[in-house]
C-alpha positions in Angstrom: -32.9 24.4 -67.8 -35.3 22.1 -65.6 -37.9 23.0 -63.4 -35.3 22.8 -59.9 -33.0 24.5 -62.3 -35.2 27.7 -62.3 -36.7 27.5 -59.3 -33.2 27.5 -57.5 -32.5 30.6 -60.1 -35.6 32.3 -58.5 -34.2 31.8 -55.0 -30.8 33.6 -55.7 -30.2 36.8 -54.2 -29.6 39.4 -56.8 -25.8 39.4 -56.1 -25.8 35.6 -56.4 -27.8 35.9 -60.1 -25.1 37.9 -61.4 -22.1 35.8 -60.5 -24.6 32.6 -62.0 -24.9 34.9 -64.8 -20.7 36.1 -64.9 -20.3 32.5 -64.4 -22.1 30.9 -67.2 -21.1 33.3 -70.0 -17.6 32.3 -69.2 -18.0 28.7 -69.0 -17.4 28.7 -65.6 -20.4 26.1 -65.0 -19.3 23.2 -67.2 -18.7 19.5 -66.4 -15.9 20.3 -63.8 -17.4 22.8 -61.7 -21.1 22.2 -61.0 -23.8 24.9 -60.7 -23.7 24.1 -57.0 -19.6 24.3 -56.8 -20.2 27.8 -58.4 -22.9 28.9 -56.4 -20.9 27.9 -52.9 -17.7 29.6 -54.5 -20.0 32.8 -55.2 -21.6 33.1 -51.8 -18.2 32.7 -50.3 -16.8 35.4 -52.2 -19.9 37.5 -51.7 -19.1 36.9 -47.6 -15.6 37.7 -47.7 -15.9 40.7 -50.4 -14.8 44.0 -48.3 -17.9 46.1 -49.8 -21.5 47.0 -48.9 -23.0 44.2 -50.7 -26.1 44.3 -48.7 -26.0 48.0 -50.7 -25.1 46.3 -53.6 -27.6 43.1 -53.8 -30.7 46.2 -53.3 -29.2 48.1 -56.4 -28.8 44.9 -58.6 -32.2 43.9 -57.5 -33.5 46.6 -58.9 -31.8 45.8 -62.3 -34.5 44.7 -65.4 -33.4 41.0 -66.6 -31.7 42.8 -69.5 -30.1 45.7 -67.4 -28.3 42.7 -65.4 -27.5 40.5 -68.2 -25.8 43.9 -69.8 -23.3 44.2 -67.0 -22.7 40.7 -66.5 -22.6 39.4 -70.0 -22.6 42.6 -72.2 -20.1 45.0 -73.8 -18.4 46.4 -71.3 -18.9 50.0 -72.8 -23.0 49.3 -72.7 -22.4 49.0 -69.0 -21.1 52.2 -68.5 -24.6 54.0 -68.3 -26.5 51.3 -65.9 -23.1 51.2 -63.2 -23.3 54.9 -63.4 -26.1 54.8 -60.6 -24.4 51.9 -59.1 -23.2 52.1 -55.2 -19.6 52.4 -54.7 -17.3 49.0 -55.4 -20.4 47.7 -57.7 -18.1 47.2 -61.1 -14.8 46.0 -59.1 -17.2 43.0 -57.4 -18.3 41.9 -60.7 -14.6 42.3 -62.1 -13.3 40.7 -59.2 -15.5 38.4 -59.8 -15.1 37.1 -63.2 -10.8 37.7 -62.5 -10.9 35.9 -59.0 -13.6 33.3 -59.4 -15.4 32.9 -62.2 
């Protein structure tokens, strides 16, 4: 990753880091869709998504780096215990996610 590269990973809201995150353990950054495709595909599906996300983006953010990486990129059955605290429609965004977007 390059400097702009992280610095632009610093800027993301939590909700955006976890569909970057989603995203790239699936290959869905690659040579035909951008970082920046991905990241105005995200934030429009974070705008439409009929949830709380302000709710949601608080809890992530509150996440260690290895506590997010686990529900975005982990066994599913290791992110049992961290969604358990989790506000309501937390793991169906990220699912949604991944099925819809990603």
């Amino acid at each position: 990753m390059t400097k702009d590269d992280v610095e632009l990973v610093e800027r993301l809201s939590a909700t955006e880091r976890a569909c970057r995150l989603i995203s790239l353990d699936n290959g869905g950054i690659n040579r035909g869709r951008t970082a920046a495709l991905q990241l105005r595909q995200a934030r429009a599906f974070i705008a439409a998504y009929p949830a709380d996300m302000a709710a949601i983006d608080k809890w992530l953010g509150g996440l260690t780096d290895d506590e997010m990486e686990t529900i975005c990129a982990g066994d599913a059955d290791e992110s049992v215990a961290i969604l358990a605290t989790a506000p309501p429609f937390t793991d169906a965004f990220l699912n949604d996610y991944f099925d819809e977007v990603c």
